[in-house]
C-alpha positions in Angstrom: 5.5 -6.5 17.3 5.5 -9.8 16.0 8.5 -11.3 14.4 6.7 -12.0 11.2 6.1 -8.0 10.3 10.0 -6.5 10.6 10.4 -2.7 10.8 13.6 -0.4 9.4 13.8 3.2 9.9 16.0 4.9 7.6 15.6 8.9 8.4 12.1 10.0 7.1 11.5 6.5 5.5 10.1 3.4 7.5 11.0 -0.4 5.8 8.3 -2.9 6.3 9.3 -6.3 5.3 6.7 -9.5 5.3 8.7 -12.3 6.9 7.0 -15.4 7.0 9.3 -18.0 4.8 8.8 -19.4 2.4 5.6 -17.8 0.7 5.5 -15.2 3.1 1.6 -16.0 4.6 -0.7 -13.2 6.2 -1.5 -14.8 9.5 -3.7 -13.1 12.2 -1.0 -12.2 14.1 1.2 -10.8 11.6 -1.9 -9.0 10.0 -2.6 -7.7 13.7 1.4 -6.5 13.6 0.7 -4.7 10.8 -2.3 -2.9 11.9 -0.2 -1.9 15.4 2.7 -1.1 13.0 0.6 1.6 10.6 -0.7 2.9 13.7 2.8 3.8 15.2 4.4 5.0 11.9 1.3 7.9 11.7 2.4 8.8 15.8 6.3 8.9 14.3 5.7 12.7 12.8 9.3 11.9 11.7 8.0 9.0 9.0 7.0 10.7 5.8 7.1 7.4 4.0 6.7 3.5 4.1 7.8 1.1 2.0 6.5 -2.7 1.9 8.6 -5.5 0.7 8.5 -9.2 1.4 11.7 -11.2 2.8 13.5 -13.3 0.3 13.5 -13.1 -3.5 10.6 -15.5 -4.4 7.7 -14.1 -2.2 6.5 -10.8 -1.8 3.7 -12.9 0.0 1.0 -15.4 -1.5 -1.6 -14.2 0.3 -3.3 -16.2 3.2 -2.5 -20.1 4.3 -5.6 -22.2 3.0 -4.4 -24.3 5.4 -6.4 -22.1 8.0 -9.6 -22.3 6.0 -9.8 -26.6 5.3 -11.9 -27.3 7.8 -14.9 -24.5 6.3 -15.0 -22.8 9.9 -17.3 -20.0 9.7 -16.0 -18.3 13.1 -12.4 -18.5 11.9 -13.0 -17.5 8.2 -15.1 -14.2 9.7 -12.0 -13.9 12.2 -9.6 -13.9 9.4 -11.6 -11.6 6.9 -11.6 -9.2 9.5 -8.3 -9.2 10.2 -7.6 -8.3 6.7 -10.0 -5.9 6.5 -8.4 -4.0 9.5 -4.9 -4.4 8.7 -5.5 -3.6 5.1 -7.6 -0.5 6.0 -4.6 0.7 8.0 -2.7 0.7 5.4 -4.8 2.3 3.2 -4.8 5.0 5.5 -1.1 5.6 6.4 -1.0 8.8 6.5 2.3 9.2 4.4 3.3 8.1 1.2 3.1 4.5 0.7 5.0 2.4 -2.1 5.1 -1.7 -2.4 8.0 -3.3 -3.8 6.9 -6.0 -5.6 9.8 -8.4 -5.4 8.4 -11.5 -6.1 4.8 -13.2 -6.4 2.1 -11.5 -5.1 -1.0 -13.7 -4.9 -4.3 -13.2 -2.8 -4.3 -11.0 0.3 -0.3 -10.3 -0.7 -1.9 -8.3 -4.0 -4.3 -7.0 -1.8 -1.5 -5.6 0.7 0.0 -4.3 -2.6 -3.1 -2.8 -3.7 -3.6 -1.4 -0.3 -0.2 1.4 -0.9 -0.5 4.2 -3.4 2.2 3.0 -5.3 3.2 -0.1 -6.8 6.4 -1.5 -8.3 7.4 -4.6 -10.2 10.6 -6.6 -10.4 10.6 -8.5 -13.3 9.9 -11.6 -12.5 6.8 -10.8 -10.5 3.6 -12.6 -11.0 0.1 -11.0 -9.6 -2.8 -12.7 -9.2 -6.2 -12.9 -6.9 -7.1 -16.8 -7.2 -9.6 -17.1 -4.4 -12.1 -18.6 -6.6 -10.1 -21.1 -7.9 -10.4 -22.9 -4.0 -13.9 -21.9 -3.4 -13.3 -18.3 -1.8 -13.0 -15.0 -3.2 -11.0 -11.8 -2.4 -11.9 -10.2 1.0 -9.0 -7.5 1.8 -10.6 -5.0 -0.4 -9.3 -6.9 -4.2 -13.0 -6.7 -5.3 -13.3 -3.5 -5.0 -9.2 -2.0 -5.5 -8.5 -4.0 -8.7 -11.4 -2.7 -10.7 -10.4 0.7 -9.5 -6.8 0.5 -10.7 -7.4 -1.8 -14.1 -11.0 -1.1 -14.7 -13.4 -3.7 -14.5 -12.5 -6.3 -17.9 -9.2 -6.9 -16.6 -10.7 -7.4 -12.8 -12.9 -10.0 -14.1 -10.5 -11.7 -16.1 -8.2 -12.1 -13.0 -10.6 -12.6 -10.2 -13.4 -14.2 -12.5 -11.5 -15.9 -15.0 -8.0 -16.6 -12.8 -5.9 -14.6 -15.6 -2.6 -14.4 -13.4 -0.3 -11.4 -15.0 3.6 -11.1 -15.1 5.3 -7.5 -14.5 4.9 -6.4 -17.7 1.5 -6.8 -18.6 1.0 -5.6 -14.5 2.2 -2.2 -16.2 0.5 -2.2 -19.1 -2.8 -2.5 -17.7 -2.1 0.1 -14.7 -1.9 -2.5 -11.7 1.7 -1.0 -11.1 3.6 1.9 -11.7 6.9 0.7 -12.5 8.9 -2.7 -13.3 12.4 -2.8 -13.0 15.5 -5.5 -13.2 14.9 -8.3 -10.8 16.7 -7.4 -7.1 15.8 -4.1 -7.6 12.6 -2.9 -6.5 13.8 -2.4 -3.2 16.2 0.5 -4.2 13.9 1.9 -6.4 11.3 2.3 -4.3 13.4 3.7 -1.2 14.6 6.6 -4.3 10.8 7.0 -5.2 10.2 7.3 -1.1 12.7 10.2 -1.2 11.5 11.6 -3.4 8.2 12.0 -1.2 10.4 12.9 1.8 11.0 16.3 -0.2 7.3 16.9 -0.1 5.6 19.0 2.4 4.4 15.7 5.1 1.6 18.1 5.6 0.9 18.7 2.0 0.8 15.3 1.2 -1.4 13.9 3.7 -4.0 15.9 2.8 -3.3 15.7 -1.1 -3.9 12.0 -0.3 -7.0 12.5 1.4 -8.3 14.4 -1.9 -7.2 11.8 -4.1 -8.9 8.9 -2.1 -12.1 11.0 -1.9 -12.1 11.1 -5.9 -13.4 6.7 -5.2 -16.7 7.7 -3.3 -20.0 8.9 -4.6 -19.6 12.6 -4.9 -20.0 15.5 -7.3 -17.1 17.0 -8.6 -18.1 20.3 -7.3 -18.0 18.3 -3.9 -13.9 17.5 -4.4 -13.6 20.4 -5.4 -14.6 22.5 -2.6 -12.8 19.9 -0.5 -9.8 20.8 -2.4 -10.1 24.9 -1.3 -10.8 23.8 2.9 -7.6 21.6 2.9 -5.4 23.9 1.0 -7.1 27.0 3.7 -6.5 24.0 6.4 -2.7 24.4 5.7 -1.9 27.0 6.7 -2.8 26.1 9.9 0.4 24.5 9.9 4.5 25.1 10.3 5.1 23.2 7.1 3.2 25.7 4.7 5.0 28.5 5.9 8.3 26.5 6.1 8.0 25.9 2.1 6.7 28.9 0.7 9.6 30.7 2.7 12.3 28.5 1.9 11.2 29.0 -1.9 11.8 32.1 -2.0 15.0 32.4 0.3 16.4 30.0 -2.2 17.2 27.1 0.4 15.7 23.5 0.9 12.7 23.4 3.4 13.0 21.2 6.6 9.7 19.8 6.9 8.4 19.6 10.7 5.3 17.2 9.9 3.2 20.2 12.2 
């Protein structure tokens, strides 16, 4: 792993932290650490949850290093949009709940990352934006297509076509995150939160998440819904479904097994 991704475990809950100082950059190896890093945590049937942070208290990462695209390389820029593409996909597909604590500015591919988890919160003095076009490029880690999903497509084209940058607040009021809360505390909040999740069935929540993403894709409603009835059958091909219904109604706390 490189030193630029850094990995906690705390019981069911794996800390990711971005740790390039100062802005916290995505470079090709740290986005290739991430992708390896994803990849492990869904092996770990002990991780039910990941949280994403970014060292520091400025940064929770600015996105790439324009640095790496001054000289209008073609090979590098595909290289580079690639490696997003992948690491940000893996993400995206982490099995387990996924919740980014937004603990400072979150520009370019660093909102991407963010958009990339299924939850988002805000400390206070966060600022999101996507500037790509402002330096001749344009989002390529999936912000085209997330942002309009989450805010609808007025506010996506006032931030990717217009540059609108947003603080925490308006972040909330427009649905780009969940929560804000104090500055220096968005860590805390979203390890509670990630609890939280950790009382869930792992096995529930998997495919809960699968049914939720699916609702993004072309399909009848008839379609999710029938998908709905195989993955709730598909359970109980698993320890975990009989695990919860049983401890319900011995009156005791289930121990999930993630099988």
């Amino acid at each position: 792993m490189s030193d630029l991704i850094q990995l906690e475990k705390r019981e069911h809950i794996a800390i990711l932290t971005i740790n390039n100082p100062p802005a916290n950059t995505w470079t090709r190896d740290s986005l290739s650490a991430l992708a390896d890093t994803i990849a492990g945590l869904n092996d770990d049937a002990d991780i039910y949850a990941l949280v994403v942070t970014g060292q520091g208290e400025k940064f929770f990462s600015a996105g790439a290093d324009l640095k790496t695209f001054a000289d209008g390389d073609r090979a590098r820029a595909n290289e580079m949009a690639q490696a997003f593409g992948h690491a940000f996909d893996a993400l995206t597909h982490f099995r387990g709940v996924s919740i980014a604590a937004i603990n400072g500015y979150a520009m370019g591919g660093g909102l991407e990352c963010a958009m990339a988890c299924d939850i988002r919160i805000a400390e206070a003095h966060a600022q999101l934006a996507l500037p790509e076009p402002g330096v001749g490029l344009l989002p390529c880690a999936g912000g085209t297509q997330n942002l309009p999903w989450l805010v609808g497509e007025g506010w996506a084209k006032r931030m990717i076509l217009c540059g609108e940058r947003v603080k925490a607040d308006k972040a909330l009021a427009i649905g780009l995150v969940e929560e804000v809360v104090d500055s220096g505390a968005g860590l805390d909040q979203a390890l509670a939160l990630a609890a939280n999740a950790c009382k869930q069935s792992p096995s529930s929540i998997a495919r809960s998440k699968t049914l939720i993403m699916s609702a993004r894709e072309a399909r009848s409603q008839g379609d999710g819904w029938r998908m709905e009835r195989e993955l709730f059958v598909d359970l109980f091909s698993t320890e975990d479904q009989r695990e919860g219904v049983n401890a319900f109604l011995e009156k005791r706390p289930p121990v999930w097994k993630n099988r």
